[in-house]
Biopython code that builds the backbone (N, CA, C, O; Angstrom):
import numpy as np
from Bio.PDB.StructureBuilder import StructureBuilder

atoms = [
    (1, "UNK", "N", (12.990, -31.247, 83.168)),
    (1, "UNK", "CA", (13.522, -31.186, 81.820)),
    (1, "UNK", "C", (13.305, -32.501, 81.082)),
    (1, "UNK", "O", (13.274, -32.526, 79.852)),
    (2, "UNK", "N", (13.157, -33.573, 81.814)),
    (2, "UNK", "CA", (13.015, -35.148, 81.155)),
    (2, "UNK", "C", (11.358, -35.197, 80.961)),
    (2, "UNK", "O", (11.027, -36.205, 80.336)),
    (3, "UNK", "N", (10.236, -34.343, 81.350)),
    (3, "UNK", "CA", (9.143, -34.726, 80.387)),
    (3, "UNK", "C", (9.321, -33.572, 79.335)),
    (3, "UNK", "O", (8.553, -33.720, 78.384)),
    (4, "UNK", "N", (10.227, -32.324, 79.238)),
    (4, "UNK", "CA", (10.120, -31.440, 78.186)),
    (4, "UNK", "C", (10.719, -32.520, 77.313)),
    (4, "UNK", "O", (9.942, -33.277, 76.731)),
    (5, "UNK", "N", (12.331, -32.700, 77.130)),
    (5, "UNK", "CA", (12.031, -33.590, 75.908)),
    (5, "UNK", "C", (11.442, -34.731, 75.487)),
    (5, "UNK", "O", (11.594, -34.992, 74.293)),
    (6, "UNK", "N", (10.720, -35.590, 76.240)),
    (6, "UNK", "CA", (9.888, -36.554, 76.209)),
    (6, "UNK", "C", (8.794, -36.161, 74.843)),
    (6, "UNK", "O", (8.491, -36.662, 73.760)),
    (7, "UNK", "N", (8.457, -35.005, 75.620)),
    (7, "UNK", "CA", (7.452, -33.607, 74.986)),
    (7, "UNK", "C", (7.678, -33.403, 73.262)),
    (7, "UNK", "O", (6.852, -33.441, 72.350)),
    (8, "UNK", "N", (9.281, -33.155, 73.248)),
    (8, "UNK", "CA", (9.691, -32.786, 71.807)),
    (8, "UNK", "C", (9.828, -33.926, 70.793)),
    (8, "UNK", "O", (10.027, -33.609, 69.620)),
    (9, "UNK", "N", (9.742, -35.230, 71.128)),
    (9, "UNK", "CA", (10.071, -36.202, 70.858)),
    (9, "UNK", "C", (8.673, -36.665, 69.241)),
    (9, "UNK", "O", (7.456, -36.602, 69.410)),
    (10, "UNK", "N", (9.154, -36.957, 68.267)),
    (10, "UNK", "CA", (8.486, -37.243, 67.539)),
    (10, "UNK", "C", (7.541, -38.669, 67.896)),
    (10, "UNK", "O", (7.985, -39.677, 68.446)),
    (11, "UNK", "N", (6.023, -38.442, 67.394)),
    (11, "UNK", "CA", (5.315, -39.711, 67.907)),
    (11, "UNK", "C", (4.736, -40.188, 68.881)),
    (11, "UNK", "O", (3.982, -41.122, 69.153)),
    (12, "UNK", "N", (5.583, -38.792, 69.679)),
    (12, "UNK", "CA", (4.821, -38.912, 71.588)),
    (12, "UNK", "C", (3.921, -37.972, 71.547)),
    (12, "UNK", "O", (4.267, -36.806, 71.737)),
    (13, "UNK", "N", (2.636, -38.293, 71.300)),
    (13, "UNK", "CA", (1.182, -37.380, 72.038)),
    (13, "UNK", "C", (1.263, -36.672, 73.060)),
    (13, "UNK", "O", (1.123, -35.456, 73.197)),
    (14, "UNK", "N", (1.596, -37.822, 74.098)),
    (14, "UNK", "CA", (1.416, -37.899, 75.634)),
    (14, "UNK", "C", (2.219, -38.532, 76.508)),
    (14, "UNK", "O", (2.135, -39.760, 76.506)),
    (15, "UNK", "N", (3.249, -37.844, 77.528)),
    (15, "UNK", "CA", (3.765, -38.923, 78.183)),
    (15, "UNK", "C", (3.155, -39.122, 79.113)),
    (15, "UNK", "O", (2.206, -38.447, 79.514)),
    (16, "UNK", "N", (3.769, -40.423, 79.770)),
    (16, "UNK", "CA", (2.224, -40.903, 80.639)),
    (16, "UNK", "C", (3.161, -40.255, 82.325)),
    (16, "UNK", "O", (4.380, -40.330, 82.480)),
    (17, "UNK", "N", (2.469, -39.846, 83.048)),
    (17, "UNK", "CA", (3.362, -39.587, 83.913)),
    (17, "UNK", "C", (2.203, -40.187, 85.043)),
    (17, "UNK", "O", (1.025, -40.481, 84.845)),
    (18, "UNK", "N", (3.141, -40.256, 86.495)),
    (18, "UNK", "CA", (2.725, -40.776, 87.622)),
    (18, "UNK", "C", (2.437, -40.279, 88.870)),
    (18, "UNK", "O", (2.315, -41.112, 89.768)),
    (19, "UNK", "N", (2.280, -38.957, 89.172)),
    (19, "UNK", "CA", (2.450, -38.691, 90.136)),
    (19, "UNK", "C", (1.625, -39.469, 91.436)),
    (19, "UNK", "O", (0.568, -40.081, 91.277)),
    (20, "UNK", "N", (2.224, -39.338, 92.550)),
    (20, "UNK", "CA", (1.427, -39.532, 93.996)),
    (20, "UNK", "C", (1.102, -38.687, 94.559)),
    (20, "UNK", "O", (0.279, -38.883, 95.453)),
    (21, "UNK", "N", (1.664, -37.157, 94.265)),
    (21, "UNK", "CA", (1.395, -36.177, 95.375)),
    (21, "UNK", "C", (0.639, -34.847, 94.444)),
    (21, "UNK", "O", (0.394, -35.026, 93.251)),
    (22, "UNK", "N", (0.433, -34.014, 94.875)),
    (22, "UNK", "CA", (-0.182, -32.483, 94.197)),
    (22, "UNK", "C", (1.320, -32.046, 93.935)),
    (22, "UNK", "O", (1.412, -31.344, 92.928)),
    (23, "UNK", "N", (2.213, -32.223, 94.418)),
    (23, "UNK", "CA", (3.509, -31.141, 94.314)),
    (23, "UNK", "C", (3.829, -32.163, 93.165)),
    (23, "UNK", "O", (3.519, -31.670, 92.080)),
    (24, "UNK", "N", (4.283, -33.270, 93.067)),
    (24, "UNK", "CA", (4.826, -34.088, 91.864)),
    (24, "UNK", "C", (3.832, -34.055, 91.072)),
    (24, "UNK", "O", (4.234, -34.685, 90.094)),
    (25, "UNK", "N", (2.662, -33.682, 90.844)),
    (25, "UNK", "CA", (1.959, -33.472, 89.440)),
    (25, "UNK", "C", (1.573, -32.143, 89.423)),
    (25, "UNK", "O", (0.611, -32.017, 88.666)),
    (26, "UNK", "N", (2.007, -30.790, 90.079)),
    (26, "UNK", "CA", (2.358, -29.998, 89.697)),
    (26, "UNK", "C", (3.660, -29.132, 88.860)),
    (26, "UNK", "O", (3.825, -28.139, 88.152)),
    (27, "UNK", "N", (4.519, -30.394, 89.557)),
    (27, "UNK", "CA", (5.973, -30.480, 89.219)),
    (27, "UNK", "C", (6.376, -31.231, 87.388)),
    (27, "UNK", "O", (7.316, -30.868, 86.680)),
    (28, "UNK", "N", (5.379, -32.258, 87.054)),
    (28, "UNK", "CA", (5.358, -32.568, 85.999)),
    (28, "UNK", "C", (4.790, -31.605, 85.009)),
    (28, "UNK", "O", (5.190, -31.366, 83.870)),
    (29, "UNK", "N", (3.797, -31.107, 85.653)),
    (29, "UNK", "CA", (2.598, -30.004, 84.483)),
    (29, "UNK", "C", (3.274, -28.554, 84.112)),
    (29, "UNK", "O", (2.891, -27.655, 83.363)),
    (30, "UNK", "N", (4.658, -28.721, 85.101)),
    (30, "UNK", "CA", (5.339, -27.070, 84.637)),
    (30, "UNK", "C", (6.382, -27.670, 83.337)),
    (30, "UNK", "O", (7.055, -26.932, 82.617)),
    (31, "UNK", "N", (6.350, -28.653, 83.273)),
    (31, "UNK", "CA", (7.711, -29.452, 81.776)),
    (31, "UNK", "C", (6.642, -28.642, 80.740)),
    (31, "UNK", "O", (7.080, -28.109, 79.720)),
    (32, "UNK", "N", (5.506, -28.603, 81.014)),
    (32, "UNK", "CA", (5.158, -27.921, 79.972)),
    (32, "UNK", "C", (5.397, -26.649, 79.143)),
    (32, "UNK", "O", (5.284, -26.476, 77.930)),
    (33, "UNK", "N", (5.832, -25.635, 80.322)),
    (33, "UNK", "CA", (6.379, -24.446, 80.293)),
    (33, "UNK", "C", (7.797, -24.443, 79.557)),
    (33, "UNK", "O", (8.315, -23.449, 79.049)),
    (34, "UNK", "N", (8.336, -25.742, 79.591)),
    (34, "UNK", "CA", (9.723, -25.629, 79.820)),
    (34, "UNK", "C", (10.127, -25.527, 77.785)),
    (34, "UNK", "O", (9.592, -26.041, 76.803)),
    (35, "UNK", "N", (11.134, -24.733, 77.948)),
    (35, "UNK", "CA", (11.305, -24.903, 76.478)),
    (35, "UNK", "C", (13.090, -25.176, 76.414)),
    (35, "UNK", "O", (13.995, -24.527, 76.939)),
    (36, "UNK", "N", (13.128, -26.243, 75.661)),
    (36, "UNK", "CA", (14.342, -26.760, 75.055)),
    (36, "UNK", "C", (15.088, -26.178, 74.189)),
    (36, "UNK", "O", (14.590, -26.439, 73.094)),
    (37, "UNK", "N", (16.523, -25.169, 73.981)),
    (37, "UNK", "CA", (16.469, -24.751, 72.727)),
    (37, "UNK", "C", (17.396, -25.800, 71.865)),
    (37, "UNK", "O", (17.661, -26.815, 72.509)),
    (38, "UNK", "N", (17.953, -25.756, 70.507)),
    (38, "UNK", "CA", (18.489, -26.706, 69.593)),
    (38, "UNK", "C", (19.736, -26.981, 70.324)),
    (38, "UNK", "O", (20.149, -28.140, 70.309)),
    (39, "UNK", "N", (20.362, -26.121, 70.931)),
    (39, "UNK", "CA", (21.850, -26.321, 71.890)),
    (39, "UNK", "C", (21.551, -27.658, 72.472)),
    (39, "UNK", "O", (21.995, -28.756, 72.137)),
    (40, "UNK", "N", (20.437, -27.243, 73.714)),
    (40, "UNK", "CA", (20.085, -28.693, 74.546)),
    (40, "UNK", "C", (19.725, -29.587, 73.895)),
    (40, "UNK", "O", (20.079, -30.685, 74.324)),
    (41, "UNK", "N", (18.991, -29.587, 72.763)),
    (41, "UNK", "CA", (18.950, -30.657, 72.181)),
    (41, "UNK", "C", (20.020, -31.884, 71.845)),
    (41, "UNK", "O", (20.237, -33.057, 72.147)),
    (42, "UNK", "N", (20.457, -30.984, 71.150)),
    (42, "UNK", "CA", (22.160, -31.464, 70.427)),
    (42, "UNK", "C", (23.063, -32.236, 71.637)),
    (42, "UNK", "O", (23.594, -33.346, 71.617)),
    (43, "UNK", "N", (23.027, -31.263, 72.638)),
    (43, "UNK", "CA", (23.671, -31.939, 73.649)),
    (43, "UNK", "C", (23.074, -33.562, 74.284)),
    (43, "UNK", "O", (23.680, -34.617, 74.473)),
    (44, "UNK", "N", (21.402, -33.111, 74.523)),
    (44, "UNK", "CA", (21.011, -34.650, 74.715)),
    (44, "UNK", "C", (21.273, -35.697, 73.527)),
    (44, "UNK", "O", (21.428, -36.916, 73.595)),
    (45, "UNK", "N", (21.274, -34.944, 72.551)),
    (45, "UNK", "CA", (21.315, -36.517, 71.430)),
    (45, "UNK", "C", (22.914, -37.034, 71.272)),
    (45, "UNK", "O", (23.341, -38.012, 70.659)),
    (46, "UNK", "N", (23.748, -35.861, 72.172)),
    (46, "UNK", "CA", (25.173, -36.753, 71.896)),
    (46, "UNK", "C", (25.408, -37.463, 73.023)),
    (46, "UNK", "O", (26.572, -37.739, 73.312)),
    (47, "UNK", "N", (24.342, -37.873, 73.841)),
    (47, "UNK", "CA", (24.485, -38.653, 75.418)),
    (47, "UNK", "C", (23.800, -40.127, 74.587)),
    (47, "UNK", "O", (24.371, -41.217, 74.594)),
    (48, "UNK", "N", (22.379, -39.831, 73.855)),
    (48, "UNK", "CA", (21.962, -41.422, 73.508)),
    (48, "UNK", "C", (21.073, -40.374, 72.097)),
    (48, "UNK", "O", (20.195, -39.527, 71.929)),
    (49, "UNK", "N", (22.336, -41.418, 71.188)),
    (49, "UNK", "CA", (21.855, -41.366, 69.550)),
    (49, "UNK", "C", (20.104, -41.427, 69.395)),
    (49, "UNK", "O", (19.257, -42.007, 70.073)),
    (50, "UNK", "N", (20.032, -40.807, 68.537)),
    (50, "UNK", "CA", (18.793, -40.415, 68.084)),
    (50, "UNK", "C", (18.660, -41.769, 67.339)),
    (50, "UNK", "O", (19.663, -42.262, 66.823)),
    (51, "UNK", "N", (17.078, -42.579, 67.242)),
    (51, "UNK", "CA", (17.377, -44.067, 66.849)),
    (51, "UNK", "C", (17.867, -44.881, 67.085)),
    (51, "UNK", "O", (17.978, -45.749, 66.219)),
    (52, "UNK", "N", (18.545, -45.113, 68.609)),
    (52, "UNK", "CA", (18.952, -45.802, 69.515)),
    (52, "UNK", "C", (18.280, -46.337, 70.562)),
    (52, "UNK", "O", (17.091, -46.068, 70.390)),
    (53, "UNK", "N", (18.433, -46.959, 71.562)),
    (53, "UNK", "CA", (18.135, -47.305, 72.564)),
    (53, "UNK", "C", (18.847, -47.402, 73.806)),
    (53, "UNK", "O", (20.028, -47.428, 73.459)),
    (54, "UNK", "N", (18.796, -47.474, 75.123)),
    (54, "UNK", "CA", (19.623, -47.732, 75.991)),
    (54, "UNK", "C", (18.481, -49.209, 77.134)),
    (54, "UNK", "O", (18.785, -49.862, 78.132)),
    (55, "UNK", "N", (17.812, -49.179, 76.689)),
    (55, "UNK", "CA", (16.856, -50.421, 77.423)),
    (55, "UNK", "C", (17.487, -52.014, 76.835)),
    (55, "UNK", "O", (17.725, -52.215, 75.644)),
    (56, "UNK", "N", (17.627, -52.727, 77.586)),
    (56, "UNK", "CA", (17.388, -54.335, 77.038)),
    (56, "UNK", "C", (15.766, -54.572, 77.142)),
    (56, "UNK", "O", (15.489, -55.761, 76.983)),
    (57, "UNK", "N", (14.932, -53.954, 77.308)),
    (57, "UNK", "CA", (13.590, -54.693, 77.525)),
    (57, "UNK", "C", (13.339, -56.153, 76.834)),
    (57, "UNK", "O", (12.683, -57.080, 77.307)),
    (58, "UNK", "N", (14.087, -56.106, 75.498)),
    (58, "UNK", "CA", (13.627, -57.319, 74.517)),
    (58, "UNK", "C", (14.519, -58.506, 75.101)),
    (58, "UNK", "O", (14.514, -59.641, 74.625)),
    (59, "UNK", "N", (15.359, -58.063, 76.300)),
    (59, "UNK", "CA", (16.325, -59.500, 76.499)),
    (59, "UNK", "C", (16.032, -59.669, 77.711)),
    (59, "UNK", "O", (16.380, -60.781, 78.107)),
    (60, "UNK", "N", (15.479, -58.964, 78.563)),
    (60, "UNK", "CA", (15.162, -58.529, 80.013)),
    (60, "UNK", "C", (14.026, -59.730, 80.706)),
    (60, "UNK", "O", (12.998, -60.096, 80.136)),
    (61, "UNK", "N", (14.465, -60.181, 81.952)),
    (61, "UNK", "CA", (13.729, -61.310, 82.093)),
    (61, "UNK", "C", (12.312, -60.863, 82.802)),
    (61, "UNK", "O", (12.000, -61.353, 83.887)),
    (62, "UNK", "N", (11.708, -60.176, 82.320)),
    (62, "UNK", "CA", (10.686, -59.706, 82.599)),
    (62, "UNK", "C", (9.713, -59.240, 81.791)),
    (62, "UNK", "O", (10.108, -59.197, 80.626)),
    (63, "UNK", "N", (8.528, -58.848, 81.944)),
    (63, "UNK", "CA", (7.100, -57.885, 80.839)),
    (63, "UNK", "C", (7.401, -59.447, 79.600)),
    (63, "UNK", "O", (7.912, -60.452, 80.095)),
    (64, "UNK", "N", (7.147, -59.448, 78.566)),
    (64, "UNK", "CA", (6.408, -60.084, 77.473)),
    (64, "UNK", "C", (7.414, -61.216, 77.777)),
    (64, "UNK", "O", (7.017, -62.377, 77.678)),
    (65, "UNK", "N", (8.480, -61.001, 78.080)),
    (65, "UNK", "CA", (10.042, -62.279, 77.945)),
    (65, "UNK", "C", (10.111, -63.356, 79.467)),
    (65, "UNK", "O", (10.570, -64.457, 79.772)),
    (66, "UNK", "N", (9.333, -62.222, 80.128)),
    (66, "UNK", "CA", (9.272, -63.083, 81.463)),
    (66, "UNK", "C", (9.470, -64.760, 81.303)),
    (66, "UNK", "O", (8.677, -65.418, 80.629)),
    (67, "UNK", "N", (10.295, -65.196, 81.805)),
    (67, "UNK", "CA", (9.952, -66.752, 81.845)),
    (67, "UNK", "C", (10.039, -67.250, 83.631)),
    (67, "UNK", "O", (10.876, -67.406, 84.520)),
    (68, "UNK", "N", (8.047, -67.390, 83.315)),
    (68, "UNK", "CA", (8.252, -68.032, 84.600)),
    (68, "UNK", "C", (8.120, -69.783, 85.129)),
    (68, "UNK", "O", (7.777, -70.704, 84.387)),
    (69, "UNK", "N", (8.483, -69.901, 86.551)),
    (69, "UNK", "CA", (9.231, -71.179, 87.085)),
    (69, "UNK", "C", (8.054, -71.862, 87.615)),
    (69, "UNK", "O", (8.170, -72.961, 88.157)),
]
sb = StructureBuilder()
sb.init_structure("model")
sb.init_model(0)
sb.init_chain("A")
sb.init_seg("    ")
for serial, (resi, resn, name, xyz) in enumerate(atoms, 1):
    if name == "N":
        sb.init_residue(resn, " ", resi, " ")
    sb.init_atom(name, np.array(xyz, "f"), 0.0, 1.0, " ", f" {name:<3s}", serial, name[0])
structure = sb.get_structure()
């Protein structure tokens, strides 16, 4: 269900996914099938606001902020 709405998400082409195995990238390629209706929606956007974030990436001591010793 987390690459279907990935899927519905305005701006996303493509999510990038990872698999290692045939079963986990068979397992990703069925989100395709999967359909979200406005209920689930609603429900995910009252867990994390639409135009929000839940990452620190920008404060996170790591990727572009890394400071290394």
């Amino acid at each position: 269900a987390a690459l279907a709405w990935v899927l519905r998400q305005p701006g996303v082409t493509s999510p990038i996914i990872g698999p290692r195995t045939l079963t986990q990238l068979e397992d990703n390629l069925a989100a395709c099938a999967v359909t979200l209706t406005e209920q689930d929606c609603a429900e995910l956007d009252k867990i994390v606001e639409p135009g929000s974030h839940v990452s620190n990436y920008y404060q996170a001591e790591w990727g572009p902020n890394a400071r290394w010793m």
